[in-house]
C-alpha distance (Angstrom), angle and dihedral (degrees) to the residues before:
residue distance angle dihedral
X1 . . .
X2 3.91 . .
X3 3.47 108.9 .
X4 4.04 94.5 -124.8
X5 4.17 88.8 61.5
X6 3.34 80.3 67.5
X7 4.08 128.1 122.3
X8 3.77 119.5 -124.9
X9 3.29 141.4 -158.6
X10 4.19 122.8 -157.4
X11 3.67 117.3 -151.5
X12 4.16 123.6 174.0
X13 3.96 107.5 -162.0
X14 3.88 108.3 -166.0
X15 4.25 85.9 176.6
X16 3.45 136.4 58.5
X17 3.91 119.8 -102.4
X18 3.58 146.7 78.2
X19 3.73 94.8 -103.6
X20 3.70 87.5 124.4
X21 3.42 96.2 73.5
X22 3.65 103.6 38.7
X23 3.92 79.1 65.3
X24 3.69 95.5 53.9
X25 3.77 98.0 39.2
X26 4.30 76.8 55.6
X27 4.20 95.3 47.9
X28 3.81 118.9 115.5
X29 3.43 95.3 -155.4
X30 3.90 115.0 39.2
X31 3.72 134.2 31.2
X32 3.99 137.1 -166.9
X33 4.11 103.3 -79.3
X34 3.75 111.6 -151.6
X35 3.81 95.9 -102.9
X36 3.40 137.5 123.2
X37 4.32 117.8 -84.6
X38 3.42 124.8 -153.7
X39 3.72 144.9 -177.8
X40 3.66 151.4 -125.3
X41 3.88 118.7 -161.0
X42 4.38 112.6 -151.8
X43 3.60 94.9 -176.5
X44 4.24 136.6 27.2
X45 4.08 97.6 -114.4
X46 3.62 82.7 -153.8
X47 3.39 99.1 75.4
X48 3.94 101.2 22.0
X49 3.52 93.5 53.8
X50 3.90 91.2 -125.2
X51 3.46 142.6 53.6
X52 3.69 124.9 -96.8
X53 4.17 107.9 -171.3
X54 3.67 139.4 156.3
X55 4.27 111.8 -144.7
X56 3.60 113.4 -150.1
X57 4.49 104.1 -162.8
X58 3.38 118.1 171.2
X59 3.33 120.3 -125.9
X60 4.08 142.1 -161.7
X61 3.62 131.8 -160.8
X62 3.98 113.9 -101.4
């Protein structure tokens, strides 16, 4: 399956922890597809203090 057929899910975390995927791991009706993630970064953590970032995690119908 091409990866671009591919369902997404869009998640901003404005706080530290893996909370996210707990949540996920939980879902009914999607689960982590064995494709590649990536990310965008909305702010430089270095000089905010804290990290700002969009996860991109591909997901697949159970």
């Amino acid at each position: 399956m091409p990866l671009l057929s591919r369902e997404w899910k869009t998640v901003t975390l404005r706080s530290r922890g893996n909370g996210f995927f707990d949540v996920l791991e939980q879902d009914s009706a999607y689960q982590i597809a064995s494709a590649p993630c990536f990310e965008t970064y909305l702010n430089n953590g270095m000089e905010d203090g804290y990290w700002d970032i969009e996860m991109y995690i591909p997901v697949q119908r159970k």
